[in-house]
C-alpha positions as a printed NumPy array, in Angstrom:
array([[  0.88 , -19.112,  20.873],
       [  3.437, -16.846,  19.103],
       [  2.418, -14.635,  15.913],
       [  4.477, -17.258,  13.808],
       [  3.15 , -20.703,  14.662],
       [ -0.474, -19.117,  14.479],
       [  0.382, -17.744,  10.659],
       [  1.439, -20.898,  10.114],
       [ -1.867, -22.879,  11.314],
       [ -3.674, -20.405,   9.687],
       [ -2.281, -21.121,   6.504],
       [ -2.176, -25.232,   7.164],
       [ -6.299, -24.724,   7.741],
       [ -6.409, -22.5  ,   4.105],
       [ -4.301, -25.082,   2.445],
       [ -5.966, -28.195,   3.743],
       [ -9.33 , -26.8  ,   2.993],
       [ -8.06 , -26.102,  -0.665],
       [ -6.406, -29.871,  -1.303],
       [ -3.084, -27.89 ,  -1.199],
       [ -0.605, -30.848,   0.407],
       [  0.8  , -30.594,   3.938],
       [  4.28 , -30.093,   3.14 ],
       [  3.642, -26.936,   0.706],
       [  4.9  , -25.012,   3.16 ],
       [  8.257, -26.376,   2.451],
       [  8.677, -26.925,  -1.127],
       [  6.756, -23.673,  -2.167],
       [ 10.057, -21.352,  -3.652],
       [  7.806, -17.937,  -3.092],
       [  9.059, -16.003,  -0.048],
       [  5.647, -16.238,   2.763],
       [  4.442, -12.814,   2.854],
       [  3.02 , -11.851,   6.548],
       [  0.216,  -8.867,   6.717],
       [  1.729,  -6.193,   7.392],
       [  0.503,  -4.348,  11.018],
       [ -0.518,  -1.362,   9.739],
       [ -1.949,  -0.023,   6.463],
       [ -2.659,   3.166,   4.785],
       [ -5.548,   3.734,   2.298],
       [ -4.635,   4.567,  -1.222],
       [ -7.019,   5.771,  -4.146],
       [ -9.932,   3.109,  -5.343],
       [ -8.697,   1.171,  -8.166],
       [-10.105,   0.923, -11.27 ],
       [-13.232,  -0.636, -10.836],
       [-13.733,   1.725,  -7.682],
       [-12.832,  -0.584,  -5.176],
       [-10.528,   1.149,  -2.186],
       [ -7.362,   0.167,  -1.594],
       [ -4.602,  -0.599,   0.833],
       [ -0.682,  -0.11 ,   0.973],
       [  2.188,   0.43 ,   3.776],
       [  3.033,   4.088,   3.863],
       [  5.748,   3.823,   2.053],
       [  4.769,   1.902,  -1.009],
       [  2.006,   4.087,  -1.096],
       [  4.004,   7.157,  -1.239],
       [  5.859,   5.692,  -4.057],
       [  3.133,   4.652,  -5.51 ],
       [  1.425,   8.054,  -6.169],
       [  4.957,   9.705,  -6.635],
       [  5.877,   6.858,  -9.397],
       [  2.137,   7.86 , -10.695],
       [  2.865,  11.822, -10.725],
       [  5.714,  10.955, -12.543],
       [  4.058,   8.618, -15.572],
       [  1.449,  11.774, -15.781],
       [  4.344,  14.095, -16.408],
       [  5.737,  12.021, -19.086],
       [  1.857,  12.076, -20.849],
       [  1.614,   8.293, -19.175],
       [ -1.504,   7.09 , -17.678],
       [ -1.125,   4.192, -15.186],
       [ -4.088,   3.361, -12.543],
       [ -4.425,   0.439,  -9.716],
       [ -5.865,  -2.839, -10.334],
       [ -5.331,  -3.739,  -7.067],
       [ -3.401,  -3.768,  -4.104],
       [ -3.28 ,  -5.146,  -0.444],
       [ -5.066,  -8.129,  -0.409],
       [ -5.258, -10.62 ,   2.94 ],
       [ -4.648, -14.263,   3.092],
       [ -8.902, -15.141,   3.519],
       [ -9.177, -12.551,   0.814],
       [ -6.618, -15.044,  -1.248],
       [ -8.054, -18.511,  -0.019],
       [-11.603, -17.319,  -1.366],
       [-10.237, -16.011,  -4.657],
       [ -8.97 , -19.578,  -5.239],
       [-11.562, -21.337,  -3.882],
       [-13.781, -20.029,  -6.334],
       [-11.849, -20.792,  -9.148],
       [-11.661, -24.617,  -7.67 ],
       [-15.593, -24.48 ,  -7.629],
       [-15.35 , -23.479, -11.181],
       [-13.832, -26.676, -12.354],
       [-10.08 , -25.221, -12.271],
       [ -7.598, -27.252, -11.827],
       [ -5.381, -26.803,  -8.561],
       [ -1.797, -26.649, -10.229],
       [ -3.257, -24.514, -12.941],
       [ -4.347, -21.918, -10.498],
       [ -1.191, -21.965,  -8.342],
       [  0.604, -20.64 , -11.46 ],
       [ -1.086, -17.94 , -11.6  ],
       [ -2.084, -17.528,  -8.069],
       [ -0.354, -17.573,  -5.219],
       [ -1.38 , -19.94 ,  -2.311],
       [ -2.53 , -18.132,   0.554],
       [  0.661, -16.802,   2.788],
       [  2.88 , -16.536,  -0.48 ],
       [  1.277, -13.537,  -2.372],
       [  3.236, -10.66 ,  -2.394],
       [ -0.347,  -8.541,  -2.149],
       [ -0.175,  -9.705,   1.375],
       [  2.538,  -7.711,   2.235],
       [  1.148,  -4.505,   1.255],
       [  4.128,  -3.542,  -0.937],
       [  2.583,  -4.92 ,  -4.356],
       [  0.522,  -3.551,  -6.771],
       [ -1.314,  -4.696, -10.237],
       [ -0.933,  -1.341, -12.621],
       [ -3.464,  -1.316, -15.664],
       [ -3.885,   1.774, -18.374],
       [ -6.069,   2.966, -20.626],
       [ -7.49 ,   0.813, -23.813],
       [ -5.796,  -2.331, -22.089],
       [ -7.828,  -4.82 , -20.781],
       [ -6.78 ,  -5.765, -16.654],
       [ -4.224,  -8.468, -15.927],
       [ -3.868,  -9.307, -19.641],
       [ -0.25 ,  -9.907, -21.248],
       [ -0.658,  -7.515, -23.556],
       [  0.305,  -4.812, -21.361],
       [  3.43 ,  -5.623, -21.895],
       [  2.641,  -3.449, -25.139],
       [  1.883,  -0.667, -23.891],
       [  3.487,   2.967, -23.292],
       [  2.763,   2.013, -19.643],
       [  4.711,  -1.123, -19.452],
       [  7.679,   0.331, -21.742],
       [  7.242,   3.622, -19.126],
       [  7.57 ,   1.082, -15.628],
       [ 10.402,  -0.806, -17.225],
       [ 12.686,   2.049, -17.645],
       [ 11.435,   4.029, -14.891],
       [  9.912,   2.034, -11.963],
       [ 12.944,   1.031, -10.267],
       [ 13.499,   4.851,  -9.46 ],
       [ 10.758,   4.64 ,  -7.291],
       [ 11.602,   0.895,  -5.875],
       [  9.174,  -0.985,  -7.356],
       [ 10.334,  -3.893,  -9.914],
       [  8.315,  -6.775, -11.804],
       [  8.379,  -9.772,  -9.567],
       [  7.289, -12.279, -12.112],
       [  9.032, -11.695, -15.797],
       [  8.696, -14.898, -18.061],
       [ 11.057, -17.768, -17.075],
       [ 10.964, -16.601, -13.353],
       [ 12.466, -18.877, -10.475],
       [  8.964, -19.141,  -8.895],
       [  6.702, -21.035, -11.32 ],
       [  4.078, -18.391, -11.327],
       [  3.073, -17.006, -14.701],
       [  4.294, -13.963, -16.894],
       [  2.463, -11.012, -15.264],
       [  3.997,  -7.901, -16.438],
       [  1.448,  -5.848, -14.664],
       [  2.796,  -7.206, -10.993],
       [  5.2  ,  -4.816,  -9.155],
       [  6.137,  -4.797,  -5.835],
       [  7.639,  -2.147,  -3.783],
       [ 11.269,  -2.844,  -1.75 ],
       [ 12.361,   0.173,   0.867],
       [ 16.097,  -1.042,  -0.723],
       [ 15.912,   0.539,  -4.004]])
């Protein structure tokens, strides 16, 4: 069995197990994100957890960092690399909580379509903010990644109104080696 056709079963097993419908696969509009072979380990995030990248989003990561610093701008990880089981448990606990399947896909990617899987995306928090909240978007962070992040390749992937259904996150950006 090739790498491909075993992602894909892999996913099939994740999606049946979470009621998500046979064909998702084909009507879902967010890219599938393989895991990436290899992995580098970044600092702990926030809440001390360690952390994951590719080498080069992480050395864009800590440069982009340096760089906020500089400016008198504090930005920290929320999170980073996280695997498709890692994904397919995050959801199934929200299921087992009473959520509602379409609600969570809006804000969650199925397993196999979150960018985290790559390794190349990132969740940024700052100080006096509360994590993966929309009012980051106020912040001297935010304002500081909008002007600035691109520099260092990253850009948001899900602004409001985006093609993919998934909801505003302004403290989502992923990493492209094409900036």
């Amino acid at each position: 069995m090739n790498k491909s056709s075993s992602f894909n079963e892999e996913l099939r097993r994740f999606h049946a197990d979470l009621g998500i419908s046979d064909d998702f696969l084909e009507q879902c509009s967010l890219p599938l994100c393989q895991e990436p072979d290899a992995l580098v380990e970044t600092e702990a995030d926030f809440y001390g957890r360690p952390q994951r990248l590719i080498a080069p989003a992480q050395q864009a990561w800590q440069e982009m960092k340096q760089s906020a610093a500089e400016r008198g701008v504090v930005i920290h990880l929320i999170s980073a690399f996280r695997g498709y089981e890692y994904q397919y448990q995050l959801i199934k606990r929200k299921l087992a909580a009473g959520q509602d399947l379409a609600q969570i896909l809006s804000i969650n990617a199925a397993p196999g379509y979150s960018e985290h899987h790559s390794g190349r995306a990132i969740d940024v928090g700052t100080v006096n903010c509360p994590a993966l909240e929309e009012e980051f978007e106020h912040t001297p962070a935010f304002a500081w990644l909008a002007e600035n992040a691109v520099t260092f390749g990253f850009s948001m992937t899900y602004p409001r109104g985006n093609p993919f259904g998934i909801s505003y996150e302004p403290w989502h950006w992923c990493f492209s080696e094409n900036k």
